[in-house]
KEBATI-904503 format. One record per residue (C-alpha): residue number from 1; residue in one letter; x negated, y negated, z negated. Coordinates in steps of 0.25 Angstrom, whole numbers, plus 5000, padded with zeros to 4 digits. Each point is the difference from the previous one (the first is absolute). Example, Ala and Ser with C-alpha at 12.3 -4.5 7.8 and 13.67 -1.06 7.14 Angstrom:
BEGIN
[lumfi 1,A,[4951,5018,4969]] [lumfi 2,S,[4994,4986,5002]] 
This chain:
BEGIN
[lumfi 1,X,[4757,5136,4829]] [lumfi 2,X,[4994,4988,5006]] [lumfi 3,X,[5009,4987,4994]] [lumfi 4,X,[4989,4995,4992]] [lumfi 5,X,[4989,4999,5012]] [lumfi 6,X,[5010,4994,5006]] [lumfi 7,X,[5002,4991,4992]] [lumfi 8,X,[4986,4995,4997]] [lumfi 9,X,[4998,4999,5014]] [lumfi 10,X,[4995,4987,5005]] [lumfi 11,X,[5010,4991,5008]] [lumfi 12,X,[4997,4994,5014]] [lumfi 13,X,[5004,4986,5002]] [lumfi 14,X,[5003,5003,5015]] [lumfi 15,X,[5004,5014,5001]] [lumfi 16,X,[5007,4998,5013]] [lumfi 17,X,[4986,4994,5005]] [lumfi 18,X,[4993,5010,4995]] [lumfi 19,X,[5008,5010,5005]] [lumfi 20,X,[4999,4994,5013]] [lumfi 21,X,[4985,4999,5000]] [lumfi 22,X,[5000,5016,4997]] [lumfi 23,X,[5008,5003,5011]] [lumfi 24,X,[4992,4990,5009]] [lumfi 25,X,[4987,5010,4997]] [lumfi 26,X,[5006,5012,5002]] [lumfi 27,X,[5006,4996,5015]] [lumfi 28,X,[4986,4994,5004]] [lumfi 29,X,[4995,5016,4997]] [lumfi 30,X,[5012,5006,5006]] [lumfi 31,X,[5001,4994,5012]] [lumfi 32,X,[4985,5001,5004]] [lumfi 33,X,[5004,5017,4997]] [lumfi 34,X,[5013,4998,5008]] [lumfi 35,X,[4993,4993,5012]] [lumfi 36,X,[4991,5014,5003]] [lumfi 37,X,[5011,5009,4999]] [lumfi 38,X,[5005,5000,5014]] [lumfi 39,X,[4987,4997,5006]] [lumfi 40,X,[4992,5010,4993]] [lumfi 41,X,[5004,5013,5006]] [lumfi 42,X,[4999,4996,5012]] [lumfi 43,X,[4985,4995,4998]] [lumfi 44,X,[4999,5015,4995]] [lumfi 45,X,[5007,5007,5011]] [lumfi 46,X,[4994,4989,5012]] [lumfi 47,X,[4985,4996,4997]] [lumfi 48,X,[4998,5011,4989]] [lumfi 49,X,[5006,5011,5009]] [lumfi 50,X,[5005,5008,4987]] [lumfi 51,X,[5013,5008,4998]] [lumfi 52,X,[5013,5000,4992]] [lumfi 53,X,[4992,5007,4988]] [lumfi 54,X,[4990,4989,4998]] [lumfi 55,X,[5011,4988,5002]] [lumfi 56,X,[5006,5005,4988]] [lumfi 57,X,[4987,5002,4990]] [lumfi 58,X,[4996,4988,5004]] [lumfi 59,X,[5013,4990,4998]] [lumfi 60,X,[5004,5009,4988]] [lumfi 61,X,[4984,5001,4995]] [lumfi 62,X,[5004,4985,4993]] [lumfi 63,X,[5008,5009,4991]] [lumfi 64,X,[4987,5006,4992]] [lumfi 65,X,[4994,4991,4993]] [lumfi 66,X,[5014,4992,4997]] [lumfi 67,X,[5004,5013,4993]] [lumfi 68,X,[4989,5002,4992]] [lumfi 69,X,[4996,4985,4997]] [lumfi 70,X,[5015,4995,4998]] [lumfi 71,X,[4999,5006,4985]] [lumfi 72,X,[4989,4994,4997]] [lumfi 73,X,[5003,4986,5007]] [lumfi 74,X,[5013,5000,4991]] [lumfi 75,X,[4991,5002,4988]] [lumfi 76,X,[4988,4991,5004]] [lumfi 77,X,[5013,4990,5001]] [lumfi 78,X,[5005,5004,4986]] [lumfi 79,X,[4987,4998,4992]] [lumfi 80,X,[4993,4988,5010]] [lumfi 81,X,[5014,4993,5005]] [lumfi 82,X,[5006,4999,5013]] [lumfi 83,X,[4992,4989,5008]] [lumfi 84,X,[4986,5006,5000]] [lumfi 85,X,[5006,5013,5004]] [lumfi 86,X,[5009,4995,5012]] [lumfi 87,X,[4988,4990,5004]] [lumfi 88,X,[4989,5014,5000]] [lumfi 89,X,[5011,5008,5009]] [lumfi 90,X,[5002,4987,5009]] [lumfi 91,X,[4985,5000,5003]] [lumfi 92,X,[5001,5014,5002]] [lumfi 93,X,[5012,5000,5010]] [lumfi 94,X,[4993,4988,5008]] [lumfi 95,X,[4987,5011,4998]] [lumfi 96,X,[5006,5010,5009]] [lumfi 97,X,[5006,4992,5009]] [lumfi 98,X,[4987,4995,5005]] [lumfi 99,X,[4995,5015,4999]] [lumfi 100,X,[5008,5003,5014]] [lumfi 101,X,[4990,4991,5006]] [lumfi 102,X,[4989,5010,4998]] [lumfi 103,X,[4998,5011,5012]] [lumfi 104,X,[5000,5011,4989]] [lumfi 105,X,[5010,5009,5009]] [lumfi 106,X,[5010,5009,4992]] [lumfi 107,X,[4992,5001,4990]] [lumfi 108,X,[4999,4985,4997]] [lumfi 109,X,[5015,4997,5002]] [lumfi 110,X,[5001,5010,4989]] [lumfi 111,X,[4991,4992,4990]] [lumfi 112,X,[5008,4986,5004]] [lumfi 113,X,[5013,5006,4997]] [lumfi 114,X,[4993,5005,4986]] [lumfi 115,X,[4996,4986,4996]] [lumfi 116,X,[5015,4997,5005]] [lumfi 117,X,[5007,5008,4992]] [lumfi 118,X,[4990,4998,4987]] [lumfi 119,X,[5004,4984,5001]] [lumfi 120,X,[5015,5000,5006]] [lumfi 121,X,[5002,5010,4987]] [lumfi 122,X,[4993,4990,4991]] [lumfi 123,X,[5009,4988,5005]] [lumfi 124,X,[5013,5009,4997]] [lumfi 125,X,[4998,5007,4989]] [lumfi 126,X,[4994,4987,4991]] [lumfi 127,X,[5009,4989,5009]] [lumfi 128,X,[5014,5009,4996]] [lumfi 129,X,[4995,5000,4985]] [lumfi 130,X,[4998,4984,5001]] [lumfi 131,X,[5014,4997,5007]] [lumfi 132,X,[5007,5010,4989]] [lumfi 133,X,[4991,4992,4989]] [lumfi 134,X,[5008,4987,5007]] [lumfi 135,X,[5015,5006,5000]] [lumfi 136,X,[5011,5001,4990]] [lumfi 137,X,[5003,5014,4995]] [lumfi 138,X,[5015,5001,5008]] [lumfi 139,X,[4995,4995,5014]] [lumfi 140,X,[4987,5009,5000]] [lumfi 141,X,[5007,5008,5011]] [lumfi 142,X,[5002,4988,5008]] [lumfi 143,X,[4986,4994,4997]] [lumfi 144,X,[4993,5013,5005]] [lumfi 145,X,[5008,5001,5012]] [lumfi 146,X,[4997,4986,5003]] [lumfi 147,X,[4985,5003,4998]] [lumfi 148,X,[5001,5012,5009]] [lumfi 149,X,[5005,4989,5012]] [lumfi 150,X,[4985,4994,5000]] [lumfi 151,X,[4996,5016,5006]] [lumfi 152,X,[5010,5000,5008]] [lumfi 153,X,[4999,4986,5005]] [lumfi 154,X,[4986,5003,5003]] [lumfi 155,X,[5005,5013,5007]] [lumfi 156,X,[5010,4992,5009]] [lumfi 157,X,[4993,4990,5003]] [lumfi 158,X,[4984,5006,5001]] [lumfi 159,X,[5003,5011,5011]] [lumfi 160,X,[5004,4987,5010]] [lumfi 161,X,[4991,4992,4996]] [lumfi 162,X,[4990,5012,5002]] [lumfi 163,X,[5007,5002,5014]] [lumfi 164,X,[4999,4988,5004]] [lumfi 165,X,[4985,4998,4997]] [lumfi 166,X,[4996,5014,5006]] [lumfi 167,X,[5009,4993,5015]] [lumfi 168,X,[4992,4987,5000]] [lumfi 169,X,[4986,5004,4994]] [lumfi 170,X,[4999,5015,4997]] [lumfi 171,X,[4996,5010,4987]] [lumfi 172,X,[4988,4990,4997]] [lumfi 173,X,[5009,4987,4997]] [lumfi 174,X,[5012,5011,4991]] [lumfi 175,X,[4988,5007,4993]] [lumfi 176,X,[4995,4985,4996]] [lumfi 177,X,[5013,4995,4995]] [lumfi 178,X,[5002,5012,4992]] [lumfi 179,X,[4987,4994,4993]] [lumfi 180,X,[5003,4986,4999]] [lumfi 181,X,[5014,5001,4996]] [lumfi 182,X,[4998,5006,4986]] [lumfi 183,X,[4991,4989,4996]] [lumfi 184,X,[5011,4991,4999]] [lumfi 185,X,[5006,5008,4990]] [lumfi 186,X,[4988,5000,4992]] [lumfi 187,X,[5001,4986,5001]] [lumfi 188,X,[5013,4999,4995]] [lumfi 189,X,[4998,5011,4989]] [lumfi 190,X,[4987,4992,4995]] [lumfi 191,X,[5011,4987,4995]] [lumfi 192,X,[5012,5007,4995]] [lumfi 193,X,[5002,5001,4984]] [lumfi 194,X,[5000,5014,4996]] [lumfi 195,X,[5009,5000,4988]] [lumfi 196,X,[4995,5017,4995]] [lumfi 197,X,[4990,4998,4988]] [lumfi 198,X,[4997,5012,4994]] [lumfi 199,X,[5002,5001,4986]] [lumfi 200,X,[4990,5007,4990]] [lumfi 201,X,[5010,5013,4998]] [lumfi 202,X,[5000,5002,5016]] [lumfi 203,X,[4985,4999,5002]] [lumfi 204,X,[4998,5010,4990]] [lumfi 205,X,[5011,5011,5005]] [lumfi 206,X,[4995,5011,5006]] [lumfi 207,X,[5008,5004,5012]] [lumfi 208,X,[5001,5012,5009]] [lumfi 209,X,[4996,4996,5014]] [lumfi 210,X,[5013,5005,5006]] [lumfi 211,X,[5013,4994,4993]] [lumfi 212,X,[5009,5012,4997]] [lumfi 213,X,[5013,4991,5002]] [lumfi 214,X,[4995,4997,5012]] [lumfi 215,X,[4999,5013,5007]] [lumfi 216,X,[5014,5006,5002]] [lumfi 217,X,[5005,4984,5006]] [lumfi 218,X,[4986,5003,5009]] [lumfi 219,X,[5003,5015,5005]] [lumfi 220,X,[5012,4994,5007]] [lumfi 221,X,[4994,4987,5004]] [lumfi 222,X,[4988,5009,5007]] [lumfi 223,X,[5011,5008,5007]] [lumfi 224,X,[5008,4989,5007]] [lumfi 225,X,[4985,4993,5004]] [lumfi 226,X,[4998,5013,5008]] [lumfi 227,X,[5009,4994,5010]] [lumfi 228,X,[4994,4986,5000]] [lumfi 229,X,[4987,5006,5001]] [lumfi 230,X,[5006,5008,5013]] [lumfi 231,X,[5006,4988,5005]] [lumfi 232,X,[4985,4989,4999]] [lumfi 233,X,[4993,5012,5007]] [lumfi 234,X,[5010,5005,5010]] [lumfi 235,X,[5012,4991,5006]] [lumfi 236,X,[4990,4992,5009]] [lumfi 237,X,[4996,5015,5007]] [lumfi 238,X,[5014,5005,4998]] [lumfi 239,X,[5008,4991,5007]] [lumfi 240,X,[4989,4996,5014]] [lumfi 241,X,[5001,5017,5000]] [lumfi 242,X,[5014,4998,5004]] [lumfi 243,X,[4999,4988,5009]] [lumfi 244,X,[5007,4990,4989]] [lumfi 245,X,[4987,4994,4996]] [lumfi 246,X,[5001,4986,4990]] [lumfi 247,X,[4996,5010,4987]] [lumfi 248,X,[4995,4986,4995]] [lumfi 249,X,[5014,4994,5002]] [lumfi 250,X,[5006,5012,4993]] [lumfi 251,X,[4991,4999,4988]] [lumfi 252,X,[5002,4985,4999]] [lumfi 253,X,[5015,5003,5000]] [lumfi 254,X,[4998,5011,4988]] [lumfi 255,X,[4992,4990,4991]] [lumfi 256,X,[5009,4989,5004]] [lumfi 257,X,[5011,5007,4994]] [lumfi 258,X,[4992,5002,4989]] [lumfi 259,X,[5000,4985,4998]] [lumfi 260,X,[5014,4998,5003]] [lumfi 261,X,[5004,5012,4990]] [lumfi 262,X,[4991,4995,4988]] [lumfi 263,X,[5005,4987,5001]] [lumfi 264,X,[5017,5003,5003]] [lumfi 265,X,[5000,5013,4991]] [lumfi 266,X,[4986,4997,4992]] [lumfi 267,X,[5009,5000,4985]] [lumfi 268,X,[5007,5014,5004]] [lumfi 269,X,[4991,5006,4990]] [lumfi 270,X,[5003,4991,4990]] [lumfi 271,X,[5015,5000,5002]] [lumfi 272,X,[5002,5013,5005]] [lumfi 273,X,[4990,5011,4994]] [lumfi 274,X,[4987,5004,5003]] [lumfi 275,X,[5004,5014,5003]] [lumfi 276,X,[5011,4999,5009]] [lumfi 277,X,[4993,4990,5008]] [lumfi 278,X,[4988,5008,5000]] [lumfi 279,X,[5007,5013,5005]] [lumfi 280,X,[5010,4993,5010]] [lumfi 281,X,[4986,4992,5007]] [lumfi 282,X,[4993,5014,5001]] [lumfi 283,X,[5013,5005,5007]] [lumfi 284,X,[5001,4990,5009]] [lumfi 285,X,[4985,5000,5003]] [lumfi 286,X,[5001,5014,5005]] [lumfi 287,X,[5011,4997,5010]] [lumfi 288,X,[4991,4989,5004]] [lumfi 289,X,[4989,5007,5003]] [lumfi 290,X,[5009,5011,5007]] [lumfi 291,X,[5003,4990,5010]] [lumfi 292,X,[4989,4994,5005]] [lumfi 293,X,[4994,5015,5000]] [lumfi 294,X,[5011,5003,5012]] [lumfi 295,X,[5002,4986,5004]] [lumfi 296,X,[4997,4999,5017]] [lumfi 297,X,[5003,4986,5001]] [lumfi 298,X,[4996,4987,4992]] [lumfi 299,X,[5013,4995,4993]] [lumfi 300,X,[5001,5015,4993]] [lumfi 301,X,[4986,4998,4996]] [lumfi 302,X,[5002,4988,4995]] [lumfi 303,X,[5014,5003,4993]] [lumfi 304,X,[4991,5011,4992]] [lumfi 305,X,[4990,4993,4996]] [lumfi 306,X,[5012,4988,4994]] [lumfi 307,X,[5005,5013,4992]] [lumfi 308,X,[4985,5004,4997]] [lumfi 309,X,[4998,4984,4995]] [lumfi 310,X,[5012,4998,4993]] [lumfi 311,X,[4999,5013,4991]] [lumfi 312,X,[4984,4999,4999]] [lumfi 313,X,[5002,4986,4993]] [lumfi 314,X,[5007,5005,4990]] [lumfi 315,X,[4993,5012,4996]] [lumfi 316,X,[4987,4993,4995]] [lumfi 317,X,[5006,4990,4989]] [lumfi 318,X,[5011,5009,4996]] [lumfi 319,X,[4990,5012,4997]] [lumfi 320,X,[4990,4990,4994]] [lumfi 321,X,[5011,4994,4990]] [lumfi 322,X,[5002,5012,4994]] [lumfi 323,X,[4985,5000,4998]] [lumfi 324,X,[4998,4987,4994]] [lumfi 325,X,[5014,5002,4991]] [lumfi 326,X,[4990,5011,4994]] [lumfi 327,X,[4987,4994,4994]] [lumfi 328,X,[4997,4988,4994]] [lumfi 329,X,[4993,4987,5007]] [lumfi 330,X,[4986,5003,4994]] [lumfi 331,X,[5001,5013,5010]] [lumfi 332,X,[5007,4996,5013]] [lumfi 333,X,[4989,4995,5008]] [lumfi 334,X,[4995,5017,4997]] [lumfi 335,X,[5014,5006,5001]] [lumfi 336,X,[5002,4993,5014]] [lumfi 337,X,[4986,5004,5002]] [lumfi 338,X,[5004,5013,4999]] [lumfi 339,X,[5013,4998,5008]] [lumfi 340,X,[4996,4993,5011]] [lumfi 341,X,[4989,5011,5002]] [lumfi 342,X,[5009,5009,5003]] [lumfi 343,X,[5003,4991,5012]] [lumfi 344,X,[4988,5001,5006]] [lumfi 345,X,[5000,5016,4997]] [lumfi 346,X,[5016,5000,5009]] [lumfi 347,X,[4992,4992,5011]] [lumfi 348,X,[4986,5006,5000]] [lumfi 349,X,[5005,5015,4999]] [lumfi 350,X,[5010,4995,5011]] [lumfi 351,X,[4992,4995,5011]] [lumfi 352,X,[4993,5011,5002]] [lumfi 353,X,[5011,5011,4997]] [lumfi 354,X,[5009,4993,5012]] [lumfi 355,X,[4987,5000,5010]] [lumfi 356,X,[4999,5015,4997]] [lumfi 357,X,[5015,5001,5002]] [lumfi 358,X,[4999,4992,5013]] [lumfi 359,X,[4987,5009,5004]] [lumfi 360,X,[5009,5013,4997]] [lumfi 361,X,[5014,4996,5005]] [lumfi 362,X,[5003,4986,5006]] [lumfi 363,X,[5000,4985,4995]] [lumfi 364,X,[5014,5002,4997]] [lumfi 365,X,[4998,5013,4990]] [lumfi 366,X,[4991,4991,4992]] [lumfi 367,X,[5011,4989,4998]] [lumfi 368,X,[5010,5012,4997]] [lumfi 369,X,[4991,5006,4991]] [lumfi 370,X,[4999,4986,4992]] [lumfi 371,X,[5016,4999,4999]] [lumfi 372,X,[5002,5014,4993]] [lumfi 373,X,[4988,4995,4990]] [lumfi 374,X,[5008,4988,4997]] [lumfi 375,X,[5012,5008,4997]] [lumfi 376,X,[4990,5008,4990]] [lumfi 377,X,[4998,4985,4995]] [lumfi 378,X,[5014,4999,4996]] [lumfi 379,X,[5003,5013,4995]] [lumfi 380,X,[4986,4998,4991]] [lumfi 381,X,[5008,4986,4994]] [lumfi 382,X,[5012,5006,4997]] [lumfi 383,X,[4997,5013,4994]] [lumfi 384,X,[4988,4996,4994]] [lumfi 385,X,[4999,4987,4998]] [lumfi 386,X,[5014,4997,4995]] [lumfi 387,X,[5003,5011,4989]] [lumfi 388,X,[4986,4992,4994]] [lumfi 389,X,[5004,4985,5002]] [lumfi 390,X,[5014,4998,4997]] [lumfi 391,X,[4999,4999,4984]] [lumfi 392,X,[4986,4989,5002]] [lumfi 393,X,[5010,4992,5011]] [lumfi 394,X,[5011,5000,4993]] [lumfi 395,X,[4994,4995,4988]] [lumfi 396,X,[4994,4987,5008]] 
């Protein structure tokens, strides 16, 4: 299906370098998103005075535009190549961080997080498409998950960071960092090779906006981001309801385990299956979630989000290898596109469905209402998914 464009693909001297360089751009973005996310709901709850409902629009409101923008960032990427789309969503990231800055209220904490989710989607969606361009075909499990660290070591390493600026200076100095930070990823971007050329044949294809293999892999992906969603916008408030506080500890222990996980068990897609893995991380997150929802003291919060962190690392590059095993190289960047939308469509249905569940029940029946979606995750992987993907997986 795709041997020969593969073939004909040009060749990076460094690939290593290269690689290193697109993962170096996609941290800079990250970070800047992982240092608001413990500091914004309390800017929303303390200065803005507003509820549970509106904590969850507006952290899960990023979600919108990278769902409807991804598929066409994977195509823009496609037919224009890599760099000049990650450098257009760098500028958008740095974009709406600086938009924090304006006294808009709600309403313009709602616009930032738009322009954050059209950029941090661009990023993703063309950067996954340039690392797979860089990796053999038998380690493009393990190259994905080790993309996927640049997110999560931006998520571990942005929420102290944010912490620790919001301690010494205040919302003013986290809001500016978020807005300086991604320009240094543009900078990067604006010297790496980008080894995609489109040929003649894929500039003239006409393509559907949505990739069809893309959908199934992205039904489950969207399922087990409900409880990532859930988790950005409510552990914070969860845990200082019950007297444990440190939610930003527990969230930097969930994406450090997601660092740890990707780099110990990263080729367990690869080695393993896609499938099994895929359905054993969306078990496994469930029980996650379920803890930390009754946990009443921080090393059971903590112990559940590890469980939440290890599975939800896996879940990402196993689903998207099965994605990537389905279309050829001239379509990745808009079958990712597709894929990764459905991300954003787990995390900003979400957010707002667990404010609405903590505004109805509790903080805790939100994160319980996460975990039985997870298990729907799994149960969509191995009764939907699978039947489909055994004969093009076995045939890799």
């Amino acid at each position: 299906m795709s041997g020969s464009s593969e073939e004909a693909r040009p060749l990076v001297a460094r690939p290593g370098l290269a690689f290193a360089g697109v993962f170096a751009v996609t941290f800079f973005g990250l970070v800047a998103v992982g240092a608001v996310l413990p500091v914004l709901p309390r800017f929303v709850r303390g200065p803005l005075d507003a509820g549970n409902v509106a904590v969850g629009v507006i952290v899960g409101s990023y979600a919108i535009t990278g769902l409807l923008l991804r598929p066409f960032a994977g195509r823009l990427a496609d037919h224009r190549g890599r760099k000049p789309t990650v450098l257009i969503g760098s500028v958008l990231v740095a974009l709406g961080g600086f938009m924090y800055l304006l006294p808009l209220g709600v309403p313009g904490l709602i616009a930032a997080r738009l322009v954050l989710g059209a950029g941090e989607g661009t990023v993703f969606t063309a950067g996954s498409a340039w690392i797979v361009d860089l990796a053999p075909v038998a380690r493009r499990g393990r190259v994905i998950g080790l993309y996927g660290l640049a997110v999560w070591a931006g998520l571990s390493i942005g929420p102290l960071i944010g912490e620790l600026l919001l301690q010494v200076s205040g919302y003013t100095l986290v809001w500016v960092f978020a807005g300086v930070a991604p320009l240094f990823g543009a900078l990067i971007a604006s010297r790496l090779p980008d080894p995609f050329r489109a040929t003649p044949h894929s500039q003239g294809e006409q393509h559907a906006l949505i990739e069809r293999e893309a959908v199934r892999p992205g039904a489950a992906l969207a399922l087990g981001s409900i409880g990532y969603g859930t988790m950005t916008a409510f552990v914070v408030l969860h845990l200082e309801s019950r007297g444990v506080g440190h939610g930003a500890a527990v969230f930097g222990a969930f994406a450090t385990m997601v660092v740890l996980t990707r780099l110990i068990g990263g080729d367990l897609p690869d080695r393993v299956g896609p499938i099994r893995v895929a359905v054993t991380a969306a078990m496994v997150e469930a029980i996650g979630l379920a803890t930390i929802a009754i946990a009443h003291s921080l090393p059971a919060a903590i112990a559940g989000a590890l469980a939440m962190g290890a599975a939800f690392s896996l879940l990402y590059p196993s689903l998207s290898l099965i994605v990537v095993s389905r279309v050829s190289d001239t379509r990745r960047g808009a079958a990712l596109g597709t894929f990764t939308a459905f991300f954003d469509a787990g995390v900003g249905f979400g957010a707002p469905l667990a404010g609405a569940a903590a505004a109805l029940s509790s903080y805790e029946g939100a994160f319980l209402l996460a975990a039985m979606i997870a298990l729907v995750s799994a149960a969509t992987t191995a009764f939907v998914i699978a039947p489909r993907s055994r004969p093009l997986l076995a045939s890799r």
